[in-house]
N, CA, C and O atoms as CSV, one atom per row, in Angstrom:
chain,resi,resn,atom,element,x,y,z
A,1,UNK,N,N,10.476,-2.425,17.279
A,1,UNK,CA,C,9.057,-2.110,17.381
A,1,UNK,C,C,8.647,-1.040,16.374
A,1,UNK,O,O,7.480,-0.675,16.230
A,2,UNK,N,N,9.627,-0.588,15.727
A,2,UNK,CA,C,8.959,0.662,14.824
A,2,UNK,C,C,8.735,0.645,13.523
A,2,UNK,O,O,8.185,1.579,12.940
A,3,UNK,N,N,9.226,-0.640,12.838
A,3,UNK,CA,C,8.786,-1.456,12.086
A,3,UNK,C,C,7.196,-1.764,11.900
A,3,UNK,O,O,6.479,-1.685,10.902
A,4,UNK,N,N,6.890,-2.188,13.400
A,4,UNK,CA,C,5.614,-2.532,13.456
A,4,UNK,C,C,4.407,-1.533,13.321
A,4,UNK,O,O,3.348,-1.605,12.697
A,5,UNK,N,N,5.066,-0.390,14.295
A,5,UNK,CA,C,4.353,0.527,15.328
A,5,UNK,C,C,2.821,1.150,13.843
A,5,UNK,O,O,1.696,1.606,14.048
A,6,UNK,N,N,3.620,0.828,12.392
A,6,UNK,CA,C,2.237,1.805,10.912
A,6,UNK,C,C,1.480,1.028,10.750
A,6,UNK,O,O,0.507,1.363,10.074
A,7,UNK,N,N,1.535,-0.258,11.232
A,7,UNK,CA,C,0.570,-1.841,10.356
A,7,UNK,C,C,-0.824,-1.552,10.281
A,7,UNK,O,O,-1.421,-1.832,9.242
A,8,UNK,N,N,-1.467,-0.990,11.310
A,8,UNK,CA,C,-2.411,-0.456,11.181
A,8,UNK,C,C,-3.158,0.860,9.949
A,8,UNK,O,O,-4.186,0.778,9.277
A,9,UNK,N,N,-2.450,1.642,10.017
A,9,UNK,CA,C,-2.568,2.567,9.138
A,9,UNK,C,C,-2.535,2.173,7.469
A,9,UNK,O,O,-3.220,2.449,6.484
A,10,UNK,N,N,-1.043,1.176,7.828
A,10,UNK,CA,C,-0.659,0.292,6.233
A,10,UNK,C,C,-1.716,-0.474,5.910
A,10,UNK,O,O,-1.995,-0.473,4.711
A,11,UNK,N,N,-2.353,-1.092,6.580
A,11,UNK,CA,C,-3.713,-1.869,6.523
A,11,UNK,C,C,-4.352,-0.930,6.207
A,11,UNK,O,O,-4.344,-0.810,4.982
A,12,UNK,N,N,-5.043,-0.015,6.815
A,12,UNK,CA,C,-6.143,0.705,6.186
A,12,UNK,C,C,-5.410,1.344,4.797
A,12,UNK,O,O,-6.125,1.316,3.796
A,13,UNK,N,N,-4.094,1.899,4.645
A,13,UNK,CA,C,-4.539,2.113,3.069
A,13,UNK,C,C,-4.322,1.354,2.372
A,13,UNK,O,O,-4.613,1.733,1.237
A,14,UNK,N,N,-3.854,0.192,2.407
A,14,UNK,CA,C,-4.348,-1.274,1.645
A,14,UNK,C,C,-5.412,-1.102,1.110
A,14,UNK,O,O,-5.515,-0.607,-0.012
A,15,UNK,N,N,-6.157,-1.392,1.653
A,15,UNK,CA,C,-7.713,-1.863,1.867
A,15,UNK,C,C,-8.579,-0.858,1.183
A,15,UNK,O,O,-9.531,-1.106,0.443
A,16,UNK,N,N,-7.917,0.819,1.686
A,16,UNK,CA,C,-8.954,2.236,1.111
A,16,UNK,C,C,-8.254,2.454,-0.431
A,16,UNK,O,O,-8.748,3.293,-1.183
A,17,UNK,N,N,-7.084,1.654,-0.851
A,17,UNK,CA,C,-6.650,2.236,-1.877
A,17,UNK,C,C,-7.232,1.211,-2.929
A,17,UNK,O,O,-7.403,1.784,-4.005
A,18,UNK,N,N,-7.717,-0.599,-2.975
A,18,UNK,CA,C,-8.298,-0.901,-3.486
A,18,UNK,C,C,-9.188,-0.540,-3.876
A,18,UNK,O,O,-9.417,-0.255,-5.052
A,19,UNK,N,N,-10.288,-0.434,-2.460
A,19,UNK,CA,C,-11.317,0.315,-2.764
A,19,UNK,C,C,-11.858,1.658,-3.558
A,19,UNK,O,O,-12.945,1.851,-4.102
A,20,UNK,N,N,-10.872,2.391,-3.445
A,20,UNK,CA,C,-10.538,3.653,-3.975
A,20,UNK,C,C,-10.732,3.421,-5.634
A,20,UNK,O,O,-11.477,4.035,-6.397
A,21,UNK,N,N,-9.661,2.158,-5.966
A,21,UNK,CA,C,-9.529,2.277,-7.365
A,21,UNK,C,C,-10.435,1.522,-8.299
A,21,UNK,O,O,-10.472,1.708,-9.515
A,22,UNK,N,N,-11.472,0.285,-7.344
A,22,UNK,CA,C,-11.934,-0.248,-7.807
A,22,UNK,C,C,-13.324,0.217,-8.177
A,22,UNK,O,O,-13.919,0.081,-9.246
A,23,UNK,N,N,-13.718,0.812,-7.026
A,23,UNK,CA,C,-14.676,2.383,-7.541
A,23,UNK,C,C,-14.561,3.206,-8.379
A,23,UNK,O,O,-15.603,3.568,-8.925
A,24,UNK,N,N,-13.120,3.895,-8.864
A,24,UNK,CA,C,-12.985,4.608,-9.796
A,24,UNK,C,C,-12.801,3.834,-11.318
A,24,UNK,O,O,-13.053,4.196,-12.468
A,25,UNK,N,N,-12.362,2.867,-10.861
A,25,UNK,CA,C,-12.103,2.055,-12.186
A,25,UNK,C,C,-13.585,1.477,-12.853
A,25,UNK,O,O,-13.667,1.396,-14.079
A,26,UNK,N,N,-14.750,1.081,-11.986
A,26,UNK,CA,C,-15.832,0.533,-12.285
A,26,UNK,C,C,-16.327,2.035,-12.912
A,26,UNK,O,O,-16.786,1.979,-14.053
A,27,UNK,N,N,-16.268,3.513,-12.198
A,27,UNK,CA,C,-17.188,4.425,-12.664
A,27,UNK,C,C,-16.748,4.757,-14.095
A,27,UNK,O,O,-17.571,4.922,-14.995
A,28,UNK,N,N,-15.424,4.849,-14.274
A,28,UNK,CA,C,-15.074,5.599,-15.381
A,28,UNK,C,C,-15.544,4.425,-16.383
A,28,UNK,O,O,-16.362,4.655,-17.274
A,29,UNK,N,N,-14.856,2.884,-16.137
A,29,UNK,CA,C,-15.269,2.048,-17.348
A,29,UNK,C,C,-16.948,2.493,-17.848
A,29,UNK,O,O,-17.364,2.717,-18.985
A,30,UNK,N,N,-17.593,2.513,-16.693
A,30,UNK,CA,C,-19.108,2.641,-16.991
A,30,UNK,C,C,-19.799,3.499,-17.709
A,30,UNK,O,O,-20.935,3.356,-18.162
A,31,UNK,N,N,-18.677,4.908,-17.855
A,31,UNK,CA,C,-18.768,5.734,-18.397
A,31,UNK,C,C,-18.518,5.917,-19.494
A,31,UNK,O,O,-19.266,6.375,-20.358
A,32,UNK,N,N,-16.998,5.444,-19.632
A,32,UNK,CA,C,-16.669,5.492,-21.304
A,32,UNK,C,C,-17.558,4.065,-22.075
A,32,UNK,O,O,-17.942,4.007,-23.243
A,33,UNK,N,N,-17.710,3.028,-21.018
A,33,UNK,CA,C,-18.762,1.919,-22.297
A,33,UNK,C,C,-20.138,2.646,-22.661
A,33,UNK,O,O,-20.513,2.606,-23.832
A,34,UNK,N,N,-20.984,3.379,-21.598
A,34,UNK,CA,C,-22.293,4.282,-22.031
A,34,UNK,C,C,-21.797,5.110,-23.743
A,34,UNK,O,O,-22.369,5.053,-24.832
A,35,UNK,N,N,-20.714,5.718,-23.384
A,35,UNK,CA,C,-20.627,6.521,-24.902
A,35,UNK,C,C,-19.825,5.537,-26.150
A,35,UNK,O,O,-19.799,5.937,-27.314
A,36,UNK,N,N,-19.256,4.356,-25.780
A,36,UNK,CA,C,-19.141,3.260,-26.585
A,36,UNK,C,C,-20.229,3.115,-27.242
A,36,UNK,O,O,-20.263,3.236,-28.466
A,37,UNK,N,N,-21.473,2.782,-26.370
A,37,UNK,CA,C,-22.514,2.697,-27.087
A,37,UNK,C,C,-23.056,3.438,-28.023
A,37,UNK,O,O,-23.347,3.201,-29.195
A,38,UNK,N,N,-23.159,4.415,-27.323
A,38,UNK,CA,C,-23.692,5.635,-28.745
A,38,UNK,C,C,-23.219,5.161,-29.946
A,38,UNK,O,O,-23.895,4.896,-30.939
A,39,UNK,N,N,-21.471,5.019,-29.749
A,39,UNK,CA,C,-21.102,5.030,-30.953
A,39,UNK,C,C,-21.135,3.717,-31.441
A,39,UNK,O,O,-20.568,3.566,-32.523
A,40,UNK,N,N,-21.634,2.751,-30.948
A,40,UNK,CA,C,-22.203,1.321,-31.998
A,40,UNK,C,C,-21.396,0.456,-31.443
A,40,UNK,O,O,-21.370,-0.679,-31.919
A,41,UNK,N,N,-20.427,0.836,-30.147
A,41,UNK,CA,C,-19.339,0.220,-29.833
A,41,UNK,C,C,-19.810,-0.949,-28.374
A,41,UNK,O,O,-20.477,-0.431,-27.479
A,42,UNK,N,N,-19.489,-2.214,-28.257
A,42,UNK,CA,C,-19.826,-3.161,-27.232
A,42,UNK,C,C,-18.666,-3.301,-26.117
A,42,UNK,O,O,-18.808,-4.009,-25.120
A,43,UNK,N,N,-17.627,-2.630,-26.364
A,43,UNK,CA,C,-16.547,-2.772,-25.553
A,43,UNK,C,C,-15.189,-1.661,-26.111
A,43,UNK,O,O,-15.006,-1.093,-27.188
A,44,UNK,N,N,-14.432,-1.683,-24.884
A,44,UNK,CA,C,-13.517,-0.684,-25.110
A,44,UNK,C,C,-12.296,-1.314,-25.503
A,44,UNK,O,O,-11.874,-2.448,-25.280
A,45,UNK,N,N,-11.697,-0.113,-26.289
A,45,UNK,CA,C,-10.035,-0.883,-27.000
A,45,UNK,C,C,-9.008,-1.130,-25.910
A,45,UNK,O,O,-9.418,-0.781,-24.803
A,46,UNK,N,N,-8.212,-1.459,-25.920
A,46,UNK,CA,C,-7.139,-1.367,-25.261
A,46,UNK,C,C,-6.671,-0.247,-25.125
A,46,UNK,O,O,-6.560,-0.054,-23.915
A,47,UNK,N,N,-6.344,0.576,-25.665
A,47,UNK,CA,C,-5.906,2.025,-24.959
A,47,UNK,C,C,-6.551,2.476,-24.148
A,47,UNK,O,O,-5.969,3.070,-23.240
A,48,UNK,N,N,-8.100,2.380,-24.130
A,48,UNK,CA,C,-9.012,3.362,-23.691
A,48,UNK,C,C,-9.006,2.375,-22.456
A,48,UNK,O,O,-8.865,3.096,-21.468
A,49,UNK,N,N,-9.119,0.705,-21.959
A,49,UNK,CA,C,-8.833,0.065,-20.788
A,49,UNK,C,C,-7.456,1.047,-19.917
A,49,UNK,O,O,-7.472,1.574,-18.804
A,50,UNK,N,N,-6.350,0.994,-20.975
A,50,UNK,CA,C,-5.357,1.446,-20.204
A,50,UNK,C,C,-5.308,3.094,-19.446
A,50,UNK,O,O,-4.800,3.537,-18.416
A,51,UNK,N,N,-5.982,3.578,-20.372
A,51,UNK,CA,C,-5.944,4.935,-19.373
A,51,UNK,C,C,-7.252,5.266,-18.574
A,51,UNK,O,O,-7.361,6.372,-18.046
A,52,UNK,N,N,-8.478,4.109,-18.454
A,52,UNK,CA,C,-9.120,4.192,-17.460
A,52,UNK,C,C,-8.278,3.432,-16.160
A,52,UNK,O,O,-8.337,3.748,-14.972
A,53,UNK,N,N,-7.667,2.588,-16.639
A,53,UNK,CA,C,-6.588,2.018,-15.403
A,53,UNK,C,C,-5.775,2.781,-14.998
A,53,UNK,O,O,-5.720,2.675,-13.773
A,54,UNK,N,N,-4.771,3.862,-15.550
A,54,UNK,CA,C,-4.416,4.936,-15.033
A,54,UNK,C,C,-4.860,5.671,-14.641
A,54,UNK,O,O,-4.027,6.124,-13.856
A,55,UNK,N,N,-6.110,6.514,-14.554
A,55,UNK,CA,C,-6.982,7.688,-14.362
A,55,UNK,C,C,-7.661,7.042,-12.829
A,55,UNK,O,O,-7.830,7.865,-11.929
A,56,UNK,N,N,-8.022,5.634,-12.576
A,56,UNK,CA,C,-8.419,5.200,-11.216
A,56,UNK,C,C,-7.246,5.015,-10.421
A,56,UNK,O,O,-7.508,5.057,-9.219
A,57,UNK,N,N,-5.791,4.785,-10.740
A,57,UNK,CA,C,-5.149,3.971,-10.128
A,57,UNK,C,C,-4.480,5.742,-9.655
A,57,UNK,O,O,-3.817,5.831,-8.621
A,58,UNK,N,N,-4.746,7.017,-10.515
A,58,UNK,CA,C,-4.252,8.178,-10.094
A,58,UNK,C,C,-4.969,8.744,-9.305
A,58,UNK,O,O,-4.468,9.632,-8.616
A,59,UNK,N,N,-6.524,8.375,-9.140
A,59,UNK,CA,C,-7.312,8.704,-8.451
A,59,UNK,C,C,-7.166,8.128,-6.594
A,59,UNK,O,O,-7.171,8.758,-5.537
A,60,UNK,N,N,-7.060,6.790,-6.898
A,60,UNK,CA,C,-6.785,5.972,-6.108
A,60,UNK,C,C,-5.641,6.405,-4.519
A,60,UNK,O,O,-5.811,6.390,-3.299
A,61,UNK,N,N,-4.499,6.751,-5.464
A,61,UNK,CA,C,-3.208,7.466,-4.657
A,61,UNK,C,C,-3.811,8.525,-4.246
A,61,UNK,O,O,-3.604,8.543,-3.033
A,62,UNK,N,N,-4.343,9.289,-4.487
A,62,UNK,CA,C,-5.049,10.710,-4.452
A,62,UNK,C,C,-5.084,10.644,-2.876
A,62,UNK,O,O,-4.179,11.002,-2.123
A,63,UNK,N,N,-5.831,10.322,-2.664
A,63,UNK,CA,C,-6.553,9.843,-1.024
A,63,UNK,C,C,-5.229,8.887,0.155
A,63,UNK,O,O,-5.046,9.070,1.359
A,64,UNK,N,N,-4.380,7.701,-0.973
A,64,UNK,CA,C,-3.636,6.738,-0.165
A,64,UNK,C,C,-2.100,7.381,-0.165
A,64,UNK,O,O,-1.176,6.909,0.496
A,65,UNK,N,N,-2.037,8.113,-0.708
A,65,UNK,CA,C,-0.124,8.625,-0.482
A,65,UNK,C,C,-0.133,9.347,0.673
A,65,UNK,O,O,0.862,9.224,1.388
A,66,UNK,N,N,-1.370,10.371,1.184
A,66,UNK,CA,C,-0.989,10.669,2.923
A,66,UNK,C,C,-0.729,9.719,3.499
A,66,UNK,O,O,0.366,9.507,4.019
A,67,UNK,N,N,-1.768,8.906,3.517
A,67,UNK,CA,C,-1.813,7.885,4.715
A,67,UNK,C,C,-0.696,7.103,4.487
A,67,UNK,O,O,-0.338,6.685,5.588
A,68,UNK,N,N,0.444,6.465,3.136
A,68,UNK,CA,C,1.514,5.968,3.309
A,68,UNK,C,C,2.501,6.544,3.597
A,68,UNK,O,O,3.466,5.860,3.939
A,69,UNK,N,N,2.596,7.691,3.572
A,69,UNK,CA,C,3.467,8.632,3.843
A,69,UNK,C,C,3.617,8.857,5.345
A,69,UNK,O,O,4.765,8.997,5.765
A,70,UNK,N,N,2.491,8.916,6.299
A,70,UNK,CA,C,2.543,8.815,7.814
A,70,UNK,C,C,2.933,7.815,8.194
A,70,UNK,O,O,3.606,7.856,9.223
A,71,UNK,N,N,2.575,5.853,7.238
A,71,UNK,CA,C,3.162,5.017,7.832
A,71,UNK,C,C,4.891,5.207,7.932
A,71,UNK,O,O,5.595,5.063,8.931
A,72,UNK,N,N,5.294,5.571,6.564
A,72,UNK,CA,C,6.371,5.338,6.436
A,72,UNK,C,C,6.770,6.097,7.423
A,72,UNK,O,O,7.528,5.458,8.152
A,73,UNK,N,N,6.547,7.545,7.901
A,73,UNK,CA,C,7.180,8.449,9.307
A,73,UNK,C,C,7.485,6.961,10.379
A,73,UNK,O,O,8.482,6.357,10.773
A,74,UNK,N,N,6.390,6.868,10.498
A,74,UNK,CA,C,5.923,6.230,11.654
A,74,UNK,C,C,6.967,4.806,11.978
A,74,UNK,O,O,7.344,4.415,13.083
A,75,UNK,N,N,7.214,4.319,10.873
A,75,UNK,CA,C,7.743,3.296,11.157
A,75,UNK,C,C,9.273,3.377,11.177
A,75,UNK,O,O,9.950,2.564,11.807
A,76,UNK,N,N,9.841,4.479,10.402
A,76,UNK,CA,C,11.255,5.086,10.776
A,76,UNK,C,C,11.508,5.812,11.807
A,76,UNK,O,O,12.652,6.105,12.153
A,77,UNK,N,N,10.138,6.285,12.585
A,77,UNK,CA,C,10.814,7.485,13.502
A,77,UNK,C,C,10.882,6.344,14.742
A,77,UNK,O,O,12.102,6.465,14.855
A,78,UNK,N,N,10.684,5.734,15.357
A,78,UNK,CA,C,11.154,4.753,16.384
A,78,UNK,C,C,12.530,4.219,15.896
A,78,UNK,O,O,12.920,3.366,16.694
A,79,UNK,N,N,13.336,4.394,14.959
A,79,UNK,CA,C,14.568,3.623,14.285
A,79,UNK,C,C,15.448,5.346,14.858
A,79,UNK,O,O,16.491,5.224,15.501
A,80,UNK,N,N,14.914,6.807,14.551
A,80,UNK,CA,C,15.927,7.715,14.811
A,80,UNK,C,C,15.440,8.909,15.436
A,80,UNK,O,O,15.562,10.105,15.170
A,81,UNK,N,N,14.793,8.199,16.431
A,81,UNK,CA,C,14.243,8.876,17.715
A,81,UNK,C,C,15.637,8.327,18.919
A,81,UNK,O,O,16.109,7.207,19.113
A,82,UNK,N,N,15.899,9.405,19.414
A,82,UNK,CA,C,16.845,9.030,20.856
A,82,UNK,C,C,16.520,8.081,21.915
A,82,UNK,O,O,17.407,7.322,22.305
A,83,UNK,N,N,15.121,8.022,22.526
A,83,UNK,CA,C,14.828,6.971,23.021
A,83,UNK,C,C,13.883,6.571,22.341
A,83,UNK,O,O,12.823,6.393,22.941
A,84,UNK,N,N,13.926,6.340,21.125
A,84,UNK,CA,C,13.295,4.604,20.743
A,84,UNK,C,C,12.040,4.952,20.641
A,84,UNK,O,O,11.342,4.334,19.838
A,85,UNK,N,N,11.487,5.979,21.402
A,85,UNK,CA,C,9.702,6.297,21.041
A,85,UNK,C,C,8.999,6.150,19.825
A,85,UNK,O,O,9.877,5.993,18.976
A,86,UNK,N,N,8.005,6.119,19.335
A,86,UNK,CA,C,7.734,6.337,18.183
A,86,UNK,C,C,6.594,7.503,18.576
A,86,UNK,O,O,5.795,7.562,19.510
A,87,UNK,N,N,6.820,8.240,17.657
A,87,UNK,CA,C,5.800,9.740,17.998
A,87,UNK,C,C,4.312,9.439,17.927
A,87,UNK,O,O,3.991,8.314,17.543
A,88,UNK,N,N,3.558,10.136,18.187
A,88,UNK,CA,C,2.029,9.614,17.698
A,88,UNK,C,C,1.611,10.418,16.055
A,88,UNK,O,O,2.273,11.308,15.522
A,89,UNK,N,N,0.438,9.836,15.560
A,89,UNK,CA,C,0.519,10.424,14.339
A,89,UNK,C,C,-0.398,11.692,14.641
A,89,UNK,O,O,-1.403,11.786,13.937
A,90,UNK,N,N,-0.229,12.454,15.381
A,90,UNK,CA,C,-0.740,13.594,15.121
A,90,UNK,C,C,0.551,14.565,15.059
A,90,UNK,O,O,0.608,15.622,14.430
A,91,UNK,N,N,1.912,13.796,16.100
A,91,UNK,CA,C,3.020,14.439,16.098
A,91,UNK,C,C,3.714,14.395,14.809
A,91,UNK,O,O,4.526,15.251,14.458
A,92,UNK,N,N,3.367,13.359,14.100
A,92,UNK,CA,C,4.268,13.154,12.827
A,92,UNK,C,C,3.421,13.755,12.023
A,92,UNK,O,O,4.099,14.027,11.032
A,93,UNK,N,N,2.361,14.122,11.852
A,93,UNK,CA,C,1.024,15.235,10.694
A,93,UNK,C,C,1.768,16.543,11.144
A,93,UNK,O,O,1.973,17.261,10.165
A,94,UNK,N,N,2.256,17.098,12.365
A,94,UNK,CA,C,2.472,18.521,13.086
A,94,UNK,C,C,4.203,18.396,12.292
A,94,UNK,O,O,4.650,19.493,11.960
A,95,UNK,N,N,4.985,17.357,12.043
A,95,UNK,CA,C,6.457,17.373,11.707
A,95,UNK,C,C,6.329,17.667,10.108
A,95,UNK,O,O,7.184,18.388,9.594
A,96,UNK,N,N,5.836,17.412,9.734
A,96,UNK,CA,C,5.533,17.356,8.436
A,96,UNK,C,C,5.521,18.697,8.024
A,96,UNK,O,O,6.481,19.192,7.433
A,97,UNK,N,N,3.828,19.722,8.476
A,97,UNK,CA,C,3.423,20.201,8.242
A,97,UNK,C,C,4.713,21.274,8.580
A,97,UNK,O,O,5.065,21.970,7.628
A,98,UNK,N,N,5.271,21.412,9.572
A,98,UNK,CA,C,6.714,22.067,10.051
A,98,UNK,C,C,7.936,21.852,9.348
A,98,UNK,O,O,8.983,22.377,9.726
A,99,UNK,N,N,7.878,21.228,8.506
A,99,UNK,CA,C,9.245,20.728,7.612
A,99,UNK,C,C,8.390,21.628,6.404
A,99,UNK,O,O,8.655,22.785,6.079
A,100,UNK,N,N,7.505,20.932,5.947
A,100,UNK,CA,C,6.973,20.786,4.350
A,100,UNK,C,C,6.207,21.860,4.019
A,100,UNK,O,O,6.379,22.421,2.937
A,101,UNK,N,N,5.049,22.378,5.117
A,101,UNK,CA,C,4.217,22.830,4.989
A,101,UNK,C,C,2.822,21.981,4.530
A,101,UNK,O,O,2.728,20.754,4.494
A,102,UNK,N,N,1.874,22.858,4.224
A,102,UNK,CA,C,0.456,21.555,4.015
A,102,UNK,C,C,0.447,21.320,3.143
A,102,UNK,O,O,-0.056,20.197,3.165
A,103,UNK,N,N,0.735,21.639,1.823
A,103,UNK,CA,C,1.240,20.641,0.207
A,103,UNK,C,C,2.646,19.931,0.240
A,103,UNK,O,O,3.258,19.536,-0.752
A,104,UNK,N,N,3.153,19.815,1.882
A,104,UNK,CA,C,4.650,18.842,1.445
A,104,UNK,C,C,4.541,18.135,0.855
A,104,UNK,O,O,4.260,18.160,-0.343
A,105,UNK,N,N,4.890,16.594,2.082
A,105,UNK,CA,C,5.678,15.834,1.212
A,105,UNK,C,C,3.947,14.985,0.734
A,105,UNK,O,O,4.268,13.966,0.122
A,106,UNK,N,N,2.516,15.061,0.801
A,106,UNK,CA,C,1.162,15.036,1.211
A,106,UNK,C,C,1.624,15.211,-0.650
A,106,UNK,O,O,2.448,14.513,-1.242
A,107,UNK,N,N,1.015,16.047,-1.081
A,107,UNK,CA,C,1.076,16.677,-2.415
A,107,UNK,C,C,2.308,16.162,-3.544
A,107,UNK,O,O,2.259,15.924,-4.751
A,108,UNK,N,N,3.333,16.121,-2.613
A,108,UNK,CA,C,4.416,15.550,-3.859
A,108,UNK,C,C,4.237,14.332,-4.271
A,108,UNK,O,O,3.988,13.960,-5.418
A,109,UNK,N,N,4.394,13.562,-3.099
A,109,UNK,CA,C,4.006,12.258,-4.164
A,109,UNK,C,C,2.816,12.082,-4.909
A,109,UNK,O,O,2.635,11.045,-5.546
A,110,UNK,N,N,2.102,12.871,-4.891
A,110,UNK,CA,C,0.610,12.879,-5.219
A,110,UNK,C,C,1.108,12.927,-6.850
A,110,UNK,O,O,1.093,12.083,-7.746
A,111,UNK,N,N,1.505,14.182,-6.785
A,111,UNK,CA,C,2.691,15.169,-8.105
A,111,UNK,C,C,3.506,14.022,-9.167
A,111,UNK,O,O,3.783,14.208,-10.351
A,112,UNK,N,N,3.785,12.793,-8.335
A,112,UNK,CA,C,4.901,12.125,-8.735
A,112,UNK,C,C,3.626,10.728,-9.322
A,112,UNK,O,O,3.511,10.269,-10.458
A,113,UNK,N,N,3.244,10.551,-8.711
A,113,UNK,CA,C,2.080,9.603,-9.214
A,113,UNK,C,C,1.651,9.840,-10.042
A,113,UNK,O,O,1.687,8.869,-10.797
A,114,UNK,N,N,0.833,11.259,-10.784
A,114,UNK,CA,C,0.418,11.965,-11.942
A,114,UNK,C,C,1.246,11.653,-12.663
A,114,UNK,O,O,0.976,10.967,-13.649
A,115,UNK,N,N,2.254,11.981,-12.443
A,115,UNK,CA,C,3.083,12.349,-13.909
A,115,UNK,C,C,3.751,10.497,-14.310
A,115,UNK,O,O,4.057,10.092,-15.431
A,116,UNK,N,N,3.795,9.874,-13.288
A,116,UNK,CA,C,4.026,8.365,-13.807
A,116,UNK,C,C,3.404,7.720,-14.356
A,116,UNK,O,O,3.870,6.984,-15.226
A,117,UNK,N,N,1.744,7.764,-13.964
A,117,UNK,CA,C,0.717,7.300,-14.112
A,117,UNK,C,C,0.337,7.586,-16.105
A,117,UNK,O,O,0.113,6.849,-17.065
A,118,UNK,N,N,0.448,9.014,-15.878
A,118,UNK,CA,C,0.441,9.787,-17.186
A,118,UNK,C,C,1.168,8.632,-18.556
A,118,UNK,O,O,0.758,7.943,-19.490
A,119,UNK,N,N,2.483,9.017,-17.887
A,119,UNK,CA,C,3.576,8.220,-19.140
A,119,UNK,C,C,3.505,6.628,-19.096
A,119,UNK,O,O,4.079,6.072,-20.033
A,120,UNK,N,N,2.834,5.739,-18.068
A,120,UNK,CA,C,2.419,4.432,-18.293
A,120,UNK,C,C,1.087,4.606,-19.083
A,120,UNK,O,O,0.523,3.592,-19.491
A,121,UNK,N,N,0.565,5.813,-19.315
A,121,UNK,CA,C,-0.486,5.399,-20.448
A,121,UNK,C,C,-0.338,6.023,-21.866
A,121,UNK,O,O,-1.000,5.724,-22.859
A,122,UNK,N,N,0.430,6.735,-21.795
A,122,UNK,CA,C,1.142,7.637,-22.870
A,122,UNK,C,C,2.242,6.485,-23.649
A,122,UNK,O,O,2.568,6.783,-24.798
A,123,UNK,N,N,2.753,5.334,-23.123
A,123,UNK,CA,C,3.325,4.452,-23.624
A,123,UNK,C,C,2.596,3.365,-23.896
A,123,UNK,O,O,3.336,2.482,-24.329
A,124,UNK,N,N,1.874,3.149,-23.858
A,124,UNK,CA,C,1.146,2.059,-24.609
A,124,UNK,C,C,0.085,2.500,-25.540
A,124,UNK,O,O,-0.725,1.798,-26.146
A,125,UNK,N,N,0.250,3.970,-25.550
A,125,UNK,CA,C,-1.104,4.504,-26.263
A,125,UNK,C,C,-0.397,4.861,-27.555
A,125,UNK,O,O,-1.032,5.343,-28.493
């Protein structure tokens, strides 16, 4: 059952992290084609696609690495819990915050996304 117990949560950041990026990805394109224009330009190069695709897709995680980060609690702690419980997620936000503090493990992957995100556009650029 503890497999199951995040589906919910995993669903919503499915769903908020599309959304997330497809918003950021529409604003920024919209932004850098406005100053395309200025400069006489009808569309953007390929580099400049690729690091608006990085810059939404970093934006994106911004908001969705908590919420995967509680599934993932969530769905291991019924696997190495003594009886089998799975905690609620306010208990697994309180474990966290008691292990990690409030930039734990919330902030690191955040940390780790930046800097990946970074060098997938730093390599094609």
């Amino acid at each position: 059952m503890g497999f199951y117990s995040g589906w919910t949560y995993d669903t919503f950041a499915s769903v908020s992290s599309t959304f997330y990026y497809h918003f950021a990805y529409q604003y920024l394109r919209e932004k850098r084609l406005r100053r395309a224009a200025v400069r006489g330009e009808k569309t953007l190069g390929m580099v400049e696609e690729l690091i608006v695709g990085a810059l939404a897709g970093i934006f994106s995680r911004f908001f969705t690495t908590p919420i995967n980060n509680l599934v993932t609690r969530k769905q291991t702690a019924g696997q190495t819990s003594p009886n089998g419980q799975v905690p609620s997620s306010k208990q697994i936000l309180m474990d966290i915050y008691n292990e990690k503090g409030i930039t734990g493990e919330f902030l690191f992957g955040i940390k780790l996304i930046k800097v990946s995100g970074l060098a997938i556009a730093h390599r094609y650029s």
